[in-house]
N, C-alpha and C positions, 0 to 999 in steps of 0.2 A: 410696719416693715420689720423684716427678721437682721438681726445682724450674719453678716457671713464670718467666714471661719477665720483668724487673727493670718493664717500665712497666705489668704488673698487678698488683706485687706489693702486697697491702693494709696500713696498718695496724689495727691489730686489737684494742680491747680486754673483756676478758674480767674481769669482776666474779666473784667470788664463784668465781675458778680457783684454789683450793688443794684443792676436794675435789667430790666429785660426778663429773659428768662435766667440769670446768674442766679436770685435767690432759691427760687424754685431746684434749680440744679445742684444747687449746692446741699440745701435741705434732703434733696433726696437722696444725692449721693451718701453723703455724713450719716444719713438714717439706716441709709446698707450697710453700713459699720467702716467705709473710706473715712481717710484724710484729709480735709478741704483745706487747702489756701488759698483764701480768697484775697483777689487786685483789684484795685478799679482807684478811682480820686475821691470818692465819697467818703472818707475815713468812717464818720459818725455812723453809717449806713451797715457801713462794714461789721466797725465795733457791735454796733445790736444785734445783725448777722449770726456772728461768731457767739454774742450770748445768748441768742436763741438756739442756738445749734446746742452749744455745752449743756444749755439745763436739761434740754430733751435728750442728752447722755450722748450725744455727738462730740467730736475730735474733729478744731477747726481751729486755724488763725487768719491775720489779715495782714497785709501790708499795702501801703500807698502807691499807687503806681497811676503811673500817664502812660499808657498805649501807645501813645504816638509817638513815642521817645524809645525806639530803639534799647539803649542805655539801660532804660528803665526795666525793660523785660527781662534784659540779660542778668541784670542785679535780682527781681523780680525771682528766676530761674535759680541763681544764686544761692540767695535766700534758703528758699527751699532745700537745696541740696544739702545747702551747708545744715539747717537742721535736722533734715530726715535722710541723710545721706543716700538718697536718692526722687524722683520724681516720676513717676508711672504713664501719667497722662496728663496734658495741657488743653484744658480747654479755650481757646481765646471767641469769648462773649461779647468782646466790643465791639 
């Protein structure tokens, strides 16, 4: 996969990416040279996620979240902004 040019590059977060098709999407977004922040409850799932993503030279993090909790998305949403001062695209996988 090529990377794209740094003032396309999106950030990206991805609910419900520890299983389904979340890994996959997330890999290949991160492989286009986006931002992934990946959610779901699976922490440990996440955590290896996120380190597969960074060795293959991908830009990823994770945080906990429960779907079904309203709350949690909005923090979730949060999150993101508060570090990337902004968020591009929401995928919800769950």
């Amino acid at each position: 996969m090529t990377a794209i040019a740094q003032t396309n590059r999106k950030v990206i977060l991805i609910a419900g990416a520890s299983r389904g098709s979340g890994p996959a999407t997330a890999r290949q977004l991160a492989g286009e040279g986006h931002h992934v922040v990946l959610g779901a409850l699976r922490s440990s799932k996440l955590q290896a996620l996120v380190a597969e993503i960074r060795k293959a030279g991908g830009s990823a993090e994770w945080y906990a979240l429960d779907v079904s909790r309203p709350e949690q998305m909005r923090e979730f949403l949060a999150f993101a902004e508060d570090v990337h001062k902004r968020v591009d695209v929401v995928i919800n996988n769950a």
